[in-house]
BAFI-3210 file (N, C-alpha, C; in Angstrom, 3 decimals, decimal comma, padded with zeros to 6 digits):
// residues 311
n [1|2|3|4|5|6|7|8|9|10|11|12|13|14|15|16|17|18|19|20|21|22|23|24|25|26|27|28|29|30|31|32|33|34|35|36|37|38|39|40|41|42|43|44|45|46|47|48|49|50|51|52|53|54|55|56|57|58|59|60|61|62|63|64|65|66|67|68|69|70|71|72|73|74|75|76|77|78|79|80|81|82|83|84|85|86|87|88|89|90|91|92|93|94|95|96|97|98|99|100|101|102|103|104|105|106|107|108|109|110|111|112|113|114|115|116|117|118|119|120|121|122|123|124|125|126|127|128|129|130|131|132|133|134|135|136|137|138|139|140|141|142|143|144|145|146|147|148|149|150|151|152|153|154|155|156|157|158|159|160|161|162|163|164|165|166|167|168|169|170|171|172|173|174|175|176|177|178|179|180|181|182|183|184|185|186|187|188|189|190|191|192|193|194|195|196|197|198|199|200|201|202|203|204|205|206|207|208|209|210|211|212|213|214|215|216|217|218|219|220|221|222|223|224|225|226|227|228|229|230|231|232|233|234|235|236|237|238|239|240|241|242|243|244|245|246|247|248|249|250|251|252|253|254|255|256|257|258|259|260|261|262|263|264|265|266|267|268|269|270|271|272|273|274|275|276|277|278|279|280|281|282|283|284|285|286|287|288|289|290|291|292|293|294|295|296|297|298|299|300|301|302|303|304|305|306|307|308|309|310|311]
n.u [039,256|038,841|039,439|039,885|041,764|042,066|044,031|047,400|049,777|053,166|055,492|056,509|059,231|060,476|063,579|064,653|067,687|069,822|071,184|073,852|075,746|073,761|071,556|070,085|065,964|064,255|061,217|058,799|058,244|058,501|055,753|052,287|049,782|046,261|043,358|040,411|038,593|035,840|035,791|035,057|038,119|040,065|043,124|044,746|046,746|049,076|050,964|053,614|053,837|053,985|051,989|051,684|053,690|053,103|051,184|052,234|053,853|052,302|050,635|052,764|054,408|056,768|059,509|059,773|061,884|062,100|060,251|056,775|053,913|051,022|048,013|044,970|045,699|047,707|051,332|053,217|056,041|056,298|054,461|053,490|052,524|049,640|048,992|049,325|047,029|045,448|044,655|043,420|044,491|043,530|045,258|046,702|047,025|046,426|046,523|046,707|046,306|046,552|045,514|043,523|040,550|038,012|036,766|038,838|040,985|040,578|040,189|042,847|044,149|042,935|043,880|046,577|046,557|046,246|043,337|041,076|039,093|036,645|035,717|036,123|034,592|034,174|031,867|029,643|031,491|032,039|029,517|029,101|030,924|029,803|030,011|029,592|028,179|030,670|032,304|033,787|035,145|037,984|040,333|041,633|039,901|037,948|036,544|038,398|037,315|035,941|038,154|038,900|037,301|037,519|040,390|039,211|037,455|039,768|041,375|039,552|039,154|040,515|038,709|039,226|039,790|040,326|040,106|041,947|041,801|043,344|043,392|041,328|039,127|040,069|040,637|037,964|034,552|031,405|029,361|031,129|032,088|030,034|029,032|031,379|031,066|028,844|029,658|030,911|030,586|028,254|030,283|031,794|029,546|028,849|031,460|033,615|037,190|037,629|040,337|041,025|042,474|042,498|042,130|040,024|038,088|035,774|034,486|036,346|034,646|032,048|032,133|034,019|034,728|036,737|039,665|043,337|045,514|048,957|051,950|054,965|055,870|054,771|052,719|050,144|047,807|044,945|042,001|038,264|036,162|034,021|035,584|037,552|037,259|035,736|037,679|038,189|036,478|036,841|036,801|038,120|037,963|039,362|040,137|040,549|041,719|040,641|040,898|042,041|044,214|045,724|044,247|043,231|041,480|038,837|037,792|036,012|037,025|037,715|038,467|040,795|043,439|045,062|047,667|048,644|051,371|050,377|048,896|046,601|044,030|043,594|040,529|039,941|037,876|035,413|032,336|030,177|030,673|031,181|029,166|030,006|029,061|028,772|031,641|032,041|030,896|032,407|034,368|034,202|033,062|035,989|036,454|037,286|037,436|036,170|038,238|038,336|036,512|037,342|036,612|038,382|038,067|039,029|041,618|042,076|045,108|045,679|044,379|046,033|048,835|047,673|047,469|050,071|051,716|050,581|052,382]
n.v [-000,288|-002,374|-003,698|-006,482|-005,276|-002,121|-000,625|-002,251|-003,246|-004,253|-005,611|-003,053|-000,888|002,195|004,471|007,096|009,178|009,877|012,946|014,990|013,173|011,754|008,887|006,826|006,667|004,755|004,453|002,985|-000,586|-002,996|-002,905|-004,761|-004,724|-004,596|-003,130|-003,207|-002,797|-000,571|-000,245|001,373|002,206|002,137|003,959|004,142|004,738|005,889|008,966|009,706|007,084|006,059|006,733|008,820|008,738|006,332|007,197|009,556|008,220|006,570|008,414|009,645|011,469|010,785|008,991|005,720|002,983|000,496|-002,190|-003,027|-001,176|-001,545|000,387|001,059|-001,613|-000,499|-000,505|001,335|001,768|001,098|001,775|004,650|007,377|006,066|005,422|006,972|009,056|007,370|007,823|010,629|012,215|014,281|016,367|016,720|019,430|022,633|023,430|026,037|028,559|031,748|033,361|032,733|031,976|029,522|028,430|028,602|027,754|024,346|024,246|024,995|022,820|020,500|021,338|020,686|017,900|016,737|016,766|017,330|019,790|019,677|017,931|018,366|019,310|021,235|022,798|020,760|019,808|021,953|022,372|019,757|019,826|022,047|025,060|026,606|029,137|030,653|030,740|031,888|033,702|035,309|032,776|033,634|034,814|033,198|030,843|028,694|025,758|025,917|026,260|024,019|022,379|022,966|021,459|018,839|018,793|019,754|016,949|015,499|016,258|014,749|012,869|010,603|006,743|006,015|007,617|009,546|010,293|012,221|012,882|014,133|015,643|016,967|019,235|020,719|021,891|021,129|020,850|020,832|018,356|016,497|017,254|016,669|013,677|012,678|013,102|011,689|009,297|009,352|009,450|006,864|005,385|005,548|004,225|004,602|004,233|004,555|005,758|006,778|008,396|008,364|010,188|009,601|007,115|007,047|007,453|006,037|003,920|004,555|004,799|003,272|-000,036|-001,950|-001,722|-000,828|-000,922|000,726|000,914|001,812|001,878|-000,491|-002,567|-003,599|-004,196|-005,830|-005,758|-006,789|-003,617|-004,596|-006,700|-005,749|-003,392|-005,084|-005,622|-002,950|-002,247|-003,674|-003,474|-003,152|-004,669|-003,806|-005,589|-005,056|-007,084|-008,400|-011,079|-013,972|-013,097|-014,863|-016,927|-019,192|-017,896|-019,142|-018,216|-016,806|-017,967|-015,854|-014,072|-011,922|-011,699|-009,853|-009,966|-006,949|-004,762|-003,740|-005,545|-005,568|-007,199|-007,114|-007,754|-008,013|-007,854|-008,114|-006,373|-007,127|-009,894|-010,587|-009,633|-007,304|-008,552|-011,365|-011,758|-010,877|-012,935|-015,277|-014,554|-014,133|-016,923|-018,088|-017,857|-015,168|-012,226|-009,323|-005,704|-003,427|-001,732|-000,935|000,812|000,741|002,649|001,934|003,632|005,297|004,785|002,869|000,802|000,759|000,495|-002,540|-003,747|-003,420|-004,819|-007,282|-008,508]
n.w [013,383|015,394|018,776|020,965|023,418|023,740|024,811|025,257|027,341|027,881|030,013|030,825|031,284|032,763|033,256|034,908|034,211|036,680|037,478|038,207|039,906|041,164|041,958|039,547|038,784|038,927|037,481|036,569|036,517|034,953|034,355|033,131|031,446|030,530|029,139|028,665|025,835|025,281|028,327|031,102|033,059|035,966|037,200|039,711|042,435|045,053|045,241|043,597|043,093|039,892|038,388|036,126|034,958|033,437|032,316|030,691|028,720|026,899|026,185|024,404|024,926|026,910|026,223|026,256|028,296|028,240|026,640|025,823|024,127|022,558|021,111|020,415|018,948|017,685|017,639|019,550|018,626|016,119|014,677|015,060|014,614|014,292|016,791|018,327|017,558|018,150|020,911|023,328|026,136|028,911|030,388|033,480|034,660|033,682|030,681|028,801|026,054|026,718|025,266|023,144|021,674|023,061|020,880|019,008|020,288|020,039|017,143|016,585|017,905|016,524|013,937|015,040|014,862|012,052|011,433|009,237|008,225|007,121|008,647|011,086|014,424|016,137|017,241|017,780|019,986|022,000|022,693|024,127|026,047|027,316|026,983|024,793|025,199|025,415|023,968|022,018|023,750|025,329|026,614|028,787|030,421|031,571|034,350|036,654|036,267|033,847|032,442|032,829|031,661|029,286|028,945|028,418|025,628|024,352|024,383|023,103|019,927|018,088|017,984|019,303|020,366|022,966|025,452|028,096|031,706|033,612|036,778|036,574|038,351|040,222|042,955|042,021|041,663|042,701|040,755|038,666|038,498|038,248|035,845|034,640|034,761|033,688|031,036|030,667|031,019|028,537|026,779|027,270|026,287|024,019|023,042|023,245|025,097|028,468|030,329|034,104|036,459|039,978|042,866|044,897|045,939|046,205|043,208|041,320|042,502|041,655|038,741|037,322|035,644|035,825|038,131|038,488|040,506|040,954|043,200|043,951|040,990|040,388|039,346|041,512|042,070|040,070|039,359|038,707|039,773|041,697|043,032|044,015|045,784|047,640|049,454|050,049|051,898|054,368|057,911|061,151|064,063|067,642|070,548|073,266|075,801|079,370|080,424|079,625|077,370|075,732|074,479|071,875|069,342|067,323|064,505|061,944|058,347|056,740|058,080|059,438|061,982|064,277|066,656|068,818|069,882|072,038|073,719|072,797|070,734|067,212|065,110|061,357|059,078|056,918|055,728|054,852|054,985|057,866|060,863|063,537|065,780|065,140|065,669|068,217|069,572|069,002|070,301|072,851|073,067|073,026|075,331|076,493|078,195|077,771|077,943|077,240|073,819|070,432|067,287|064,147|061,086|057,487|055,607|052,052|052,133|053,789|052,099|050,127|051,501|052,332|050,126|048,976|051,138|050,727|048,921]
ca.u [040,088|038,239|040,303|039,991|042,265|041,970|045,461|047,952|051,638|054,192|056,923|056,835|060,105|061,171|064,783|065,004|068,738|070,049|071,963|074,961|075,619|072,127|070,941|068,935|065,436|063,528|059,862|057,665|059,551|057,938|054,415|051,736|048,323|045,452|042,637|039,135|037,851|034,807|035,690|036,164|039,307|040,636|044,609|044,681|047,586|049,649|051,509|055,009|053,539|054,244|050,155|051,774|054,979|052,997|050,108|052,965|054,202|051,330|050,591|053,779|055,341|057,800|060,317|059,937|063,270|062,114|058,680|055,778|052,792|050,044|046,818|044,145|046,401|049,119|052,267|053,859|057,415|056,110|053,207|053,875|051,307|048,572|048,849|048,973|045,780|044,204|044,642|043,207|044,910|043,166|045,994|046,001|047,762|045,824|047,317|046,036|046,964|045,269|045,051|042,839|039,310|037,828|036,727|040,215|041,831|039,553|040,420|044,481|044,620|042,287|044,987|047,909|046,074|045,845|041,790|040,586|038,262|034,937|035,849|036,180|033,179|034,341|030,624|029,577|032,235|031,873|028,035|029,323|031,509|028,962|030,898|029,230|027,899|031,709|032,908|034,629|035,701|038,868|040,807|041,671|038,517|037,312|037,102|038,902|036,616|035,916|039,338|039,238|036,236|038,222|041,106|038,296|037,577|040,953|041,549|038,576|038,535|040,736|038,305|039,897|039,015|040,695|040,784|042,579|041,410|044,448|042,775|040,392|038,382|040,883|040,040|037,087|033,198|030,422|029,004|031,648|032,252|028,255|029,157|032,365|030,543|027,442|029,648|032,364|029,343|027,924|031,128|032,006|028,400|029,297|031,877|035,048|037,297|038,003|041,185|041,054|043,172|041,750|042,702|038,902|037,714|033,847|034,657|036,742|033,679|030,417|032,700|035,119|034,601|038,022|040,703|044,507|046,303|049,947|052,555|056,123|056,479|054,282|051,019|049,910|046,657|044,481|040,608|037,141|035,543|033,837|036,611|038,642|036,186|035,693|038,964|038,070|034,900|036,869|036,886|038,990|037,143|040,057|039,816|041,641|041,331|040,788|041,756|041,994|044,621|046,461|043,260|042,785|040,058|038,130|036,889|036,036|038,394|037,539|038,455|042,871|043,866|046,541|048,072|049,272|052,003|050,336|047,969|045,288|043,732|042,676|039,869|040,020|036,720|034,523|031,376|029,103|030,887|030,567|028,743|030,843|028,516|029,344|033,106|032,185|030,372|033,574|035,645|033,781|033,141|037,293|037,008|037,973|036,322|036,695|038,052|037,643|036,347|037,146|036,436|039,049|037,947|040,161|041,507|042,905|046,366|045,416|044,470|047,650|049,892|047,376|047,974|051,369|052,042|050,653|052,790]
ca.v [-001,431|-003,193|-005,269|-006,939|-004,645|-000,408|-000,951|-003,754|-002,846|-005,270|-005,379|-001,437|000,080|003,740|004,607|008,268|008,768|010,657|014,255|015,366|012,134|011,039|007,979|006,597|006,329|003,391|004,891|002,119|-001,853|-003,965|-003,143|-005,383|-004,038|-004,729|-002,291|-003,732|-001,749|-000,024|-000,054|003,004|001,780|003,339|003,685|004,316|004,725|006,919|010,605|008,990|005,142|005,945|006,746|009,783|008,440|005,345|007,785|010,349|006,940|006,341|010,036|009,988|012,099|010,711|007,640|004,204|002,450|-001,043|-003,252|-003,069|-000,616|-001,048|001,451|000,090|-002,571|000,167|-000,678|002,217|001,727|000,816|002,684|005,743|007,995|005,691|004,838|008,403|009,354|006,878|008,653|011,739|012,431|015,357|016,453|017,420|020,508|023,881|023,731|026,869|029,670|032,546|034,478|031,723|031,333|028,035|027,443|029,129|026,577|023,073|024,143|024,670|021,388|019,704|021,086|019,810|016,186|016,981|016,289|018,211|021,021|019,082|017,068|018,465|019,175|022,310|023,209|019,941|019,402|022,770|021,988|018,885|020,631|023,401|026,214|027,372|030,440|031,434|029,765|033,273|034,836|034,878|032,151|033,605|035,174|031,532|030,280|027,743|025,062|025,731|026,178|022,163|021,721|022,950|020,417|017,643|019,161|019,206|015,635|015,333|017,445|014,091|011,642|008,865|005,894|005,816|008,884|009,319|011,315|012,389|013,410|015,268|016,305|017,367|020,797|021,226|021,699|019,336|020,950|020,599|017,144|016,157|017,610|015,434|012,254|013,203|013,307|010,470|008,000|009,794|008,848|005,926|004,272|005,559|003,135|005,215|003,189|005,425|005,394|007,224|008,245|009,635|009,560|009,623|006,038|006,891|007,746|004,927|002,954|005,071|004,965|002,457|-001,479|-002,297|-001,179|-001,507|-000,196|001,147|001,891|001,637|001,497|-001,977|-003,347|-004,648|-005,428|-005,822|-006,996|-005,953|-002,967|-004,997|-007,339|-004,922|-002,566|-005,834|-005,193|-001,828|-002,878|-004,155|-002,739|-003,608|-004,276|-004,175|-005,267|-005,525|-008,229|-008,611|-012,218|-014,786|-012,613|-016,100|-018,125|-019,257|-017,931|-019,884|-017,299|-017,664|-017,713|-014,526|-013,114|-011,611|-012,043|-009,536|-009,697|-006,127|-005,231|-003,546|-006,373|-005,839|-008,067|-006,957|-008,456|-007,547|-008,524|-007,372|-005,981|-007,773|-010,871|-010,965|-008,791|-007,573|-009,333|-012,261|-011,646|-010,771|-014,353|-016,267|-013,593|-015,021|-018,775|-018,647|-017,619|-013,620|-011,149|-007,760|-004,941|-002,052|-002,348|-000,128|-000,003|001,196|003,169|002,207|005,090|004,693|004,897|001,743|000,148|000,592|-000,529|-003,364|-004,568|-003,782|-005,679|-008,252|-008,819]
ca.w [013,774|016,771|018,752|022,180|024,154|023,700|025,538|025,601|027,931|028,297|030,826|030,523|031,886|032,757|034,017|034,537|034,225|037,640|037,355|039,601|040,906|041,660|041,249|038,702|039,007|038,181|037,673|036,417|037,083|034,450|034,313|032,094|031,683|029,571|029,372|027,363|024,632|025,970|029,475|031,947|033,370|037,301|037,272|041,214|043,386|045,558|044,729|043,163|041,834|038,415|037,305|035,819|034,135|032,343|031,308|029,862|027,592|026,482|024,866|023,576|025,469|027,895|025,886|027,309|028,387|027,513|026,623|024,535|024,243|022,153|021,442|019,405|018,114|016,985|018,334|019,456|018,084|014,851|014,036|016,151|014,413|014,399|018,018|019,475|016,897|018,878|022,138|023,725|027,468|029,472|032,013|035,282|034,923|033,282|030,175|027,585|025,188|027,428|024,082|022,272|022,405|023,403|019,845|018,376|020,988|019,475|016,077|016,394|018,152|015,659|012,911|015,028|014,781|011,079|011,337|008,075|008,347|007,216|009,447|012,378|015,373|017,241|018,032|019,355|021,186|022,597|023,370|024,935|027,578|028,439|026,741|023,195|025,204|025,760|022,941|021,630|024,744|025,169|027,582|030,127|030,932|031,791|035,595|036,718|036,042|032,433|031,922|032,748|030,521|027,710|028,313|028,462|024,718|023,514|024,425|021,873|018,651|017,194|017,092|019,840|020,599|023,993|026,695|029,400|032,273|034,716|038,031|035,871|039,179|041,618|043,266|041,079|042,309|042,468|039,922|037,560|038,319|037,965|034,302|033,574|034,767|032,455|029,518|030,366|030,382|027,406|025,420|027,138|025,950|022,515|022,626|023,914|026,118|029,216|031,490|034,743|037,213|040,782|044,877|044,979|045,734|045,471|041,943|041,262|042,567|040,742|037,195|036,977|035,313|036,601|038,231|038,832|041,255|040,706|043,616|043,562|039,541|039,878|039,657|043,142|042,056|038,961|039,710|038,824|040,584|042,912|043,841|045,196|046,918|048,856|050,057|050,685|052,450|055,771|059,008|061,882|065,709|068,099|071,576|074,767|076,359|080,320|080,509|078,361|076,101|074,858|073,725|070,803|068,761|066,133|064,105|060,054|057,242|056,140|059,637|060,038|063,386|064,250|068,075|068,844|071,254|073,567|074,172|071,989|069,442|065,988|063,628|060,357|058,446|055,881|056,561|053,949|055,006|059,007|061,771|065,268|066,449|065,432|065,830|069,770|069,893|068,811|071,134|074,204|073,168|073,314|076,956|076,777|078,699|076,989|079,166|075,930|072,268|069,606|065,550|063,224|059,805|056,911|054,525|050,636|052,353|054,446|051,054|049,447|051,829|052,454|048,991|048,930|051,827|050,863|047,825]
c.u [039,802|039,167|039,793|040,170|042,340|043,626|046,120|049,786|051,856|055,541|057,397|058,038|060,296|062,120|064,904|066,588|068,912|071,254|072,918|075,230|074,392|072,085|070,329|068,151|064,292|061,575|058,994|058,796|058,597|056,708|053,668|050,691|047,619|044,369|041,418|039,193|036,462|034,911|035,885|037,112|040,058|041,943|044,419|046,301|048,315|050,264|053,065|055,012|054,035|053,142|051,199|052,980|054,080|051,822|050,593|053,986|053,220|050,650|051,905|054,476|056,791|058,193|060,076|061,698|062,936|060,621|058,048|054,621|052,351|048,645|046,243|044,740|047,370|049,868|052,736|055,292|057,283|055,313|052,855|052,634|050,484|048,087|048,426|047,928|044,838|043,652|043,936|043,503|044,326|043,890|045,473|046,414|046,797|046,585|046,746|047,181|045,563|044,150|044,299|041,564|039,044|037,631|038,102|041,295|041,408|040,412|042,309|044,452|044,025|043,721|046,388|047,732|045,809|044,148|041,365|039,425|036,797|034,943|035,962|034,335|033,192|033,262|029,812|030,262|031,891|030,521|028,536|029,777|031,108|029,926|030,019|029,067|029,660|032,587|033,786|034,795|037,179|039,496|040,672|040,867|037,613|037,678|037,698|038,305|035,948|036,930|039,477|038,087|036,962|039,553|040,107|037,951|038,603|041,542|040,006|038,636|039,301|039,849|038,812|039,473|039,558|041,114|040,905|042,447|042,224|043,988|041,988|039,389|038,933|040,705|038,754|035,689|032,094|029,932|029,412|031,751|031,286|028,977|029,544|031,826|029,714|028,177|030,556|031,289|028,820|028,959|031,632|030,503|028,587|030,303|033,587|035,521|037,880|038,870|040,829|041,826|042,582|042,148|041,488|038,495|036,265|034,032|034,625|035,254|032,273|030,964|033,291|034,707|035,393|039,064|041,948|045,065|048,044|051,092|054,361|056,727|055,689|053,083|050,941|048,838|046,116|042,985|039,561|036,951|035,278|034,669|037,312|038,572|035,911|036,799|038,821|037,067|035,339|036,759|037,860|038,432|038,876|039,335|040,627|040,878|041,745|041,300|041,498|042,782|045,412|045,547|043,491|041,541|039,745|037,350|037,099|037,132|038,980|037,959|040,358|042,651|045,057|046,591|049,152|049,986|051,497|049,054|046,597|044,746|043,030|042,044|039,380|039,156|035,973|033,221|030,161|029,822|030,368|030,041|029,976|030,491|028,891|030,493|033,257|031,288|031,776|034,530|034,602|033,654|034,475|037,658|037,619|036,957|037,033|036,732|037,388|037,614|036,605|037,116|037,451|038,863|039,026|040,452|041,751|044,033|046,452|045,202|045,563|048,683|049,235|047,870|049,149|052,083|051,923|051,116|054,100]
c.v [-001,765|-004,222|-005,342|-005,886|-003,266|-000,461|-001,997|-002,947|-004,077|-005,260|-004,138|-000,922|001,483|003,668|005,910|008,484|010,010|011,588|014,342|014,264|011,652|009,988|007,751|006,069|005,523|003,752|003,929|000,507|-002,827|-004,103|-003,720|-005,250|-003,828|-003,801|-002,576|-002,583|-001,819|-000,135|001,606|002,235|002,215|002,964|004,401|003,843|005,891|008,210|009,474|007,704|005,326|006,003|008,314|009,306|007,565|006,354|008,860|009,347|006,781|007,314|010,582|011,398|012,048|009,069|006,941|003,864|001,129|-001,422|-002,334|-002,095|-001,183|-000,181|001,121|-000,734|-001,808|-000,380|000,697|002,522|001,642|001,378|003,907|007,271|007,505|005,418|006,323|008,989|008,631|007,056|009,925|011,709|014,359|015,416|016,992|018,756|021,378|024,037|024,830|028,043|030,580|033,772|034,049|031,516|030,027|027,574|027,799|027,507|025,273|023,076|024,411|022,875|020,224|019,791|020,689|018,194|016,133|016,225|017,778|018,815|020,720|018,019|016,790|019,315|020,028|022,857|022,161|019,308|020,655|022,696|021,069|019,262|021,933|024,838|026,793|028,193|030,927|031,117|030,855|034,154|034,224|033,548|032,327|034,532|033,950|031,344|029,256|026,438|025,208|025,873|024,062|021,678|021,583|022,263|019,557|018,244|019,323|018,077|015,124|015,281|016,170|012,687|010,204|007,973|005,651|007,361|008,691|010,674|011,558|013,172|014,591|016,371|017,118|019,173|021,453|021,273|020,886|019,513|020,593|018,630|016,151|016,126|016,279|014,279|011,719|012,452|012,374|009,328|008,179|008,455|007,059|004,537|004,577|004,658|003,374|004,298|004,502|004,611|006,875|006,804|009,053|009,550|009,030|008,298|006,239|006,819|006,827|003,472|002,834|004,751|003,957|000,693|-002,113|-001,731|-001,558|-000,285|-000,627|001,491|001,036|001,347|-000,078|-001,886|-003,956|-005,652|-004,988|-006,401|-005,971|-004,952|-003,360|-005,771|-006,707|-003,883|-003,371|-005,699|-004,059|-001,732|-003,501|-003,428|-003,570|-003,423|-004,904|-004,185|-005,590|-006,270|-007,522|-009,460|-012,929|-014,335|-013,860|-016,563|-017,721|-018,980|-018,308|-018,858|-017,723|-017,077|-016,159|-013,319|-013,177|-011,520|-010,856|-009,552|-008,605|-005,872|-004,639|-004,555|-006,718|-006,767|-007,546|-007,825|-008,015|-008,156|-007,372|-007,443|-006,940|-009,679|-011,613|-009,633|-008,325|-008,260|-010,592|-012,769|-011,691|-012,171|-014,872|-015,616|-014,708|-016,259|-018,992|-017,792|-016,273|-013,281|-009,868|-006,358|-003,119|-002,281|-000,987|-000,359|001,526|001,371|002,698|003,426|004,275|004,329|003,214|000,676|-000,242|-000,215|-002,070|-004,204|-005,076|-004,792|-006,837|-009,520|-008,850]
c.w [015,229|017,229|020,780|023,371|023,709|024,010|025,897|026,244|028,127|028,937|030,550|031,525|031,821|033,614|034,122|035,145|035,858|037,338|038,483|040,215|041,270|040,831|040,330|038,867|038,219|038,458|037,381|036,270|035,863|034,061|033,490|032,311|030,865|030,018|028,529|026,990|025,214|027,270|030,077|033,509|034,321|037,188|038,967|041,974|043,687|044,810|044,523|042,674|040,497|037,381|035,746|034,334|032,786|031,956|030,089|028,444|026,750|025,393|024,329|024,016|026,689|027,035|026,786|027,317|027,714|027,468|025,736|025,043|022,833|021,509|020,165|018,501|017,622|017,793|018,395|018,807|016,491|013,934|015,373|016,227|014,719|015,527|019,097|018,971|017,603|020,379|022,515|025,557|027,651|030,559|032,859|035,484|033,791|032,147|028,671|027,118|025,719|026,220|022,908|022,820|022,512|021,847|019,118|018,919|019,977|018,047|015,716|017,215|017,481|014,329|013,162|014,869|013,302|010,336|009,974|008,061|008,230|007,804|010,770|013,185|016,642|017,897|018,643|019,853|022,343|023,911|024,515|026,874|027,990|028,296|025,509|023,562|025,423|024,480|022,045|022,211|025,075|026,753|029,313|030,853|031,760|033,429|035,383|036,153|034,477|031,707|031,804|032,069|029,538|027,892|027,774|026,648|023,451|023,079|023,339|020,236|017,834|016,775|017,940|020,149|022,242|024,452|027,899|030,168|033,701|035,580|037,677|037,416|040,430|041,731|042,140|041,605|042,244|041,095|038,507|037,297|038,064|036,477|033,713|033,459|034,001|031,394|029,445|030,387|029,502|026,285|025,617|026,328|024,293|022,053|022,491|024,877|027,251|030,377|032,746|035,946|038,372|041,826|045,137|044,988|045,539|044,281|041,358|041,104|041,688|039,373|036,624|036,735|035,939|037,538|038,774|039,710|041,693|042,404|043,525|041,878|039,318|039,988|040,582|042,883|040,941|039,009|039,051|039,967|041,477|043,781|044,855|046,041|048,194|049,297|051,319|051,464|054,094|056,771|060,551|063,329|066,302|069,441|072,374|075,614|078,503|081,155|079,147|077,155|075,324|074,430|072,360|069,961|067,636|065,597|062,400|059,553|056,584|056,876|059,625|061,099|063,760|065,886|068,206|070,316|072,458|074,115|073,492|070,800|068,544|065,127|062,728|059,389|057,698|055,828|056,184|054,109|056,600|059,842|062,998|065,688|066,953|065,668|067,449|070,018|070,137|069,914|072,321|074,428|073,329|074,813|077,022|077,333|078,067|078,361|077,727|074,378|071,398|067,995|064,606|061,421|058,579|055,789|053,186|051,316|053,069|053,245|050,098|050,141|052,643|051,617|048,749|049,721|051,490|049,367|048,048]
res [x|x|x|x|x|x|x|x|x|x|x|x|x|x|x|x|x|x|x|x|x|x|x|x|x|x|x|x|x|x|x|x|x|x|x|x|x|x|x|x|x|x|x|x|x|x|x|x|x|x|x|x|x|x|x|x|x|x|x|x|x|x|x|x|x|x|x|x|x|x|x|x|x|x|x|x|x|x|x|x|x|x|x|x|x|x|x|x|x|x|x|x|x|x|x|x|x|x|x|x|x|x|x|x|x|x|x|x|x|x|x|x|x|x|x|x|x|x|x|x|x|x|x|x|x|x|x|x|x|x|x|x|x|x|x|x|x|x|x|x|x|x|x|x|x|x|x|x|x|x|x|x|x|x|x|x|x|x|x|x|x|x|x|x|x|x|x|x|x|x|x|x|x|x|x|x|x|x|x|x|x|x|x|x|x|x|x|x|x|x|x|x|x|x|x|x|x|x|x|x|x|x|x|x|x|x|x|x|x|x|x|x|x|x|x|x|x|x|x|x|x|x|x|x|x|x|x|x|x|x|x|x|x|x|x|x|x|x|x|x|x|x|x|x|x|x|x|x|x|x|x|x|x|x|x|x|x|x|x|x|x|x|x|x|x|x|x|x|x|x|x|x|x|x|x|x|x|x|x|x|x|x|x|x|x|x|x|x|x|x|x|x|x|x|x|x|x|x|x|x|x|x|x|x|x|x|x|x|x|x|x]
***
């Protein structure tokens, strides 16, 4: 059942009710978020946005308060099986039975997805995630890092057409993460639609078709990959002025202006758009003399509340 969207949300609410008197907190405000079929898909934003809440909806594990999900055209409310069969979520958290081998593991979570025995692919999946030589040792014999192979495996053994990869790389080694990338373009060219969630903007940038970025329970922004890298692509020349700190400067469209209080002027431009260069032309054709120049790096954190701000 091919359809357009891998994922369709609509005005997704969460209220988590507040204990002892506590408030109640409003974790995701409305969100609406389409996801193509065959994409690999970046969910990106801060520690508390709500990446966590709408990815725990989604695998059917955390109730919605209000709105519509989706998953390959299932509705979740309505077709509740068919929608979470079409899922596989690899958390972020270490989650095993230390007393299960990797293929022991594959094959109980194949029979909680009731996938039928000639039907299931516990040895190449195994192959896949660089385990068959351990493939009957027990768990927790396993480093860290093949402990997170074998989620990436579990989120498998049903067959989904959509996985979701919850900061699959965090504290993990290059090596391992070479692996995952290997095998998440593997499946995504097979025709898997992949969500990912990461802090990691290289990632984001080497992997990702789209991406949206989440904070406060909302969508700030929603663009292609490259759109919004141009974003991330500015840099900021500040300078202090010697005289001339009131002129007016004619600088391009593409160029923010900010006047800071202790005198300084920031320009906020994007690199593939203008030079300093030509930013310190227009600074002098409006009559400044510069007494000190400096250039300001931006982080993710600078990206976020760029967006946010400017919403």
């Amino acid at each position: 059942m091919a359809t357009e969207y891998a994922i369709e949300i609509e005005d997704l609410r969460k209220v988590y009710k507040g204990r002892g008197g506590e408030a109640d907190k409003e974790a995701l405000k409305g969100v609406s978020l389409n996801v193509p079929t065959g994409s690999i898909f970046g969910l990106l934003g801060p520690n508390g946005a709500g990446k966590s809440t709408l990815i725990n909806i989604l695998a059917g594990l955390v109730l919605k308060t209000s709105g519509k999900v989706r998953i390959w055209g299932f509705d979740q409310d309505q077709n509740p099986r068919q929608s979470r069969a079409a899922i596989g979520v690899m958390p972020q958290e270490l989650n095993f039975d230390p007393f299960f081998t990797p293929r022991q593991s594959l094959e109980t979570q194949a029979g909680l997805y009731g996938v039928p025995k000639s039907e299931r692919r516990s040895n190449e999946i195994l192959e896949l995630i660089g385990l068959s030589d351990k493939a009957d040792a027990y768990a927790r014999t396993l480093s860290g890092g093949m402990r997170r192979r074998l989620l990436l495996g579990k989120a498998l053994v049903h067959h989904p057409q959509v996985l979701v990869l919850d900061e699959p790389t965090a504290g993990v080694d290059i090596e391992l993460r070479q692996m995952l990338w290997t095998n998440v373009r593997k499946l995504n060219e097979e025709g898997m639609t992949i969500i990912l969630t990461t802090h990691y903007l290289e990632e984001a940038e080497e992997m990702c078709d789209e991406i949206a970025i989440i904070n406060h329970g909302e969508v700030v922004a929603r663009d292609t990959t490259a759109a919004l890298l141009s974003r991330i692509d500015s840099r900021t020349l500040v300078i202090l002025p010697e005289t001339g700190t009131d002129a007016e400067i004619d600088l391009p469209e593409s160029v923010r202006q900010e006047r800071r209080r202790d005198g300084s002027i920031a320009l906020t431009y994007a690199r593939h758009d203008v030079t300093p260069g030509e930013l310190l032309d227009h600074v002098r054709a409006a009559g400044v003399t510069i007494r000190e120049l400096a250039t300001e790096e931006p982080d993710l954190e600078d990206v976020f509340l760029e967006l946010t701000r400017s919403r």
